[in-house]
C-alpha positions, 0 to 999 in steps of 0.5 A: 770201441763199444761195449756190446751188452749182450756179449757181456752178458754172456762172457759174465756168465761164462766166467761164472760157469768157468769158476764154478769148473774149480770146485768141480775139479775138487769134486771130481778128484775128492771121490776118487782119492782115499776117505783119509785125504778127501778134505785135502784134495778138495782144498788144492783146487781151492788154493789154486784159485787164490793163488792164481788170483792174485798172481794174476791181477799183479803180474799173470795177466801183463805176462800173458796179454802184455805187449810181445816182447820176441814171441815169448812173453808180455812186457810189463804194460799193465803190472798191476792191471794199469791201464786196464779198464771197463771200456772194451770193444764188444766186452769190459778189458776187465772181464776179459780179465776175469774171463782169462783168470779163472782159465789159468786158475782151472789148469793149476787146479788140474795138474793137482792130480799127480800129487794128490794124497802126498804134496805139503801144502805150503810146497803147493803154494811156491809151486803153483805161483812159479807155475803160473808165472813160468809155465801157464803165462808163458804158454796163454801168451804164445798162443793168445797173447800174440805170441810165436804161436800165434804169429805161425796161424797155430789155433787153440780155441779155448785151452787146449794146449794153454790149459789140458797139454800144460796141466796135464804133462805139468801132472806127470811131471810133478808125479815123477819128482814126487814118487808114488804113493806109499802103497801105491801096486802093492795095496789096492787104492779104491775111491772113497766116494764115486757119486762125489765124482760123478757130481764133479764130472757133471759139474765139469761138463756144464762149466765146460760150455762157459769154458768153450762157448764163452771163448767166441767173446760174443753171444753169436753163431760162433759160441753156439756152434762151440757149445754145440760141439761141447755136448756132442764130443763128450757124449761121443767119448764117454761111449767109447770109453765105456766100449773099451772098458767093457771089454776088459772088465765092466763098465765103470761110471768113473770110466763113463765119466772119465770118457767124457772128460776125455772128450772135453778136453779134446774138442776144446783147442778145436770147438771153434773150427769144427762142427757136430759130426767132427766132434763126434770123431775126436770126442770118440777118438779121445776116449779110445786114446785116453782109456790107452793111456790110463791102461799104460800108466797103470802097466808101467807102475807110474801113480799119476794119480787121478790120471790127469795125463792120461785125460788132459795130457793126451786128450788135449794133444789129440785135440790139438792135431785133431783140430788141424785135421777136422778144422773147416774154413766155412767155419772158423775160416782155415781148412785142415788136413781133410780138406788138403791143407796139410800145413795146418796140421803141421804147425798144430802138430809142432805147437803141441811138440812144444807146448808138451815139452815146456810145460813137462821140462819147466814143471820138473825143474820147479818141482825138483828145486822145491823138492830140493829145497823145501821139500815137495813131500809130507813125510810117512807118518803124515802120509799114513795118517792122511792129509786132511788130518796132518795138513788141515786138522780136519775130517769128513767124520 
């Protein structure tokens, strides 16, 4: 085994652009919740980061890549990153680990957005180390780590059931334990800051070509053809999205960002195996989906509040089917549906089945033990007051 420097090169840098993607989420959500609670929701992510960090050093990382023990999870080979070192084949074993840590702490960061404006923080530490252990590990190992999925051919290039279905239903979960909003449909909860939010959403898109083309684990055509496909399937939802928003109302820049949000998310389980035009189609179809799903929540009184259901939760189980459809031997070497194998689309479409289910029913059970428990929620009068004075005595002021 030989250290390539190339690549090393490269996945440092994607690491870096990947970490960067966590201060953008908070960016990105601190816009859209109200002035009174921008400092708290900018802090989750941040929290997610230390959290998953050392989870992840002591016992995330053997979880996930560890030996497979029944297609379910890793043994406990490298407790502690034991016989992890710098030696590799083509990259660093640590970098790998690096590279794989900011992932898992990019989906905590995420799944902040069903309880934004309301969550304790001390609740939000328990919760985020039993999620990663409980929920993300088990599912990076699955399709990853040599897990089951794996084992049936199910492809995920970079996160698109690991990280987006996992946070994304994680979200929706925490939102039904957690309630709504105090407020929420019978005032109107504006965002406090757009252009803060475009800024994340930029900052978003340019981490997200570390995210995808740092997932080739080489700077060759692969990753080039990955961060192709990440400018294109965006750009593609973020048209489709402004279309079907401008006929209801206007076209909002937050619709135009979340459309392009949409499309990451969807072209990030299948970068690997299509090219530019099929990203076209799924980065289009995401949006249109997406902005459907927004439009539901919203109907059915559900304050999933910064909608990462309906952008990382739907998008990225489009993703996941979309990938069976579009994928192309000639480039990640299995055909999809398009191409007459409809098996392939049958195992993406039962991975997503169950990575969807997973990730939903073990983060309601965490959420309502520690609701339970500890209790999950501030209580009114922080809430009317606002977290960042009640949770961090702090203001933007």
């Amino acid at each position: 085994m030989t250290i390539n420097s190339g690549d090393t090169a490269w996945i440092l840098v994607s690491t870096a652009l990947v970490l960067l993607m966590i201060p953008a989420v908070g960016l990105f959500y601190g816009g859209m919740v109200r002035k009174k609670n921008i400092i708290s929701m900018m802090t989750l992510p941040f929290v997610a980061f230390v959290i998953v960090t050392i989870q992840w050093v002591v016992c995330g990382y053997t979880l996930s890549f560890g030996p497979d023990i029944g297609g379910l999870i890793g043994g406990p080979d490298f407790l502690g990153l034991e016989g992890v070192g710098m030696g590799g084949d083509g990259i660093p074993d640590l970098l790998f680990v690096a590279f794989q840590l900011v992932f898992a702490a990019l989906g905590l960061a995420i799944a902040t957005s069903g309880v934004a404006e309301r969550i304790k923080l001390s609740s939000f530490i328990v919760f985020g180390l039993l999620w990663t252990t409980l929920v993300y590990d088990p599912l990076a190992h699955w399709a990853w780590g040599g897990g089951w999925a794996a084992q049936l051919g199910a492809l995920d290039f970079a996160g698109g059931t690991v990280v987006h279905i996992s946070a994304g239903f994680a979200a929706l979960a925490l939102t039904f334990v957690i309630g709504n909003r105090i407020g929420f449909k019978e005032h109107n909860i504006r965002p406090n800051n757009i252009p803060i939010t475009l800024l994340g959403a930029g900052l978003l898109w340019f981490g997200w070509l570390g995210f995808n083309g740092g997932s080739a684990l080489a700077a060759n055509g692969l990753a080039s053809n990955a961060l192709l496909v990440t400018i294109v399937a965006p750009a593609a939802g973020a048209l489709t999205w402004m279309a079907a928003s401008w006929i209801h109302s206007k076209p909002s820049s937050l619709g135009i960002a979340s459309g392009a949000i949409a499309g990451l998310v969807a072209i990030t389980p299948a970068c690997g195996f299509v090219g530019p035009l099929a990203a076209i189609l799924i980065g289009g179809i995401a949006g249109l989906l997406c902005y459907g799903a927004l439009l539901f929540r919203l109907r059915k009184g559900i304050d999933e509040s910064l909608d990462a259901w309906a952008i990382h939760g739907v998008g990225g189980f489009w993703g996941a089917l979309a990938t069976g459809i579009f994928c192309a031997a000639a480039i990640g070497g299995v055909d999809g549906l398009i191409y007459g194998n409809a098996i392939q689309f049958a195992i993406q479409f039962a991975d997503a089945i169950v990575a969807m289910l997973y990730a939903f029913v073990v983060t309601y059970i965490i959420a309502l033990v520690i609701d339970r428990t500890m209790g999950l929620r501030v209580n009114e009068d922080e809430e009317y007051v606002g977290l960042d004075i009640a949770q961090h005595g702090e203001t933007v002021d």
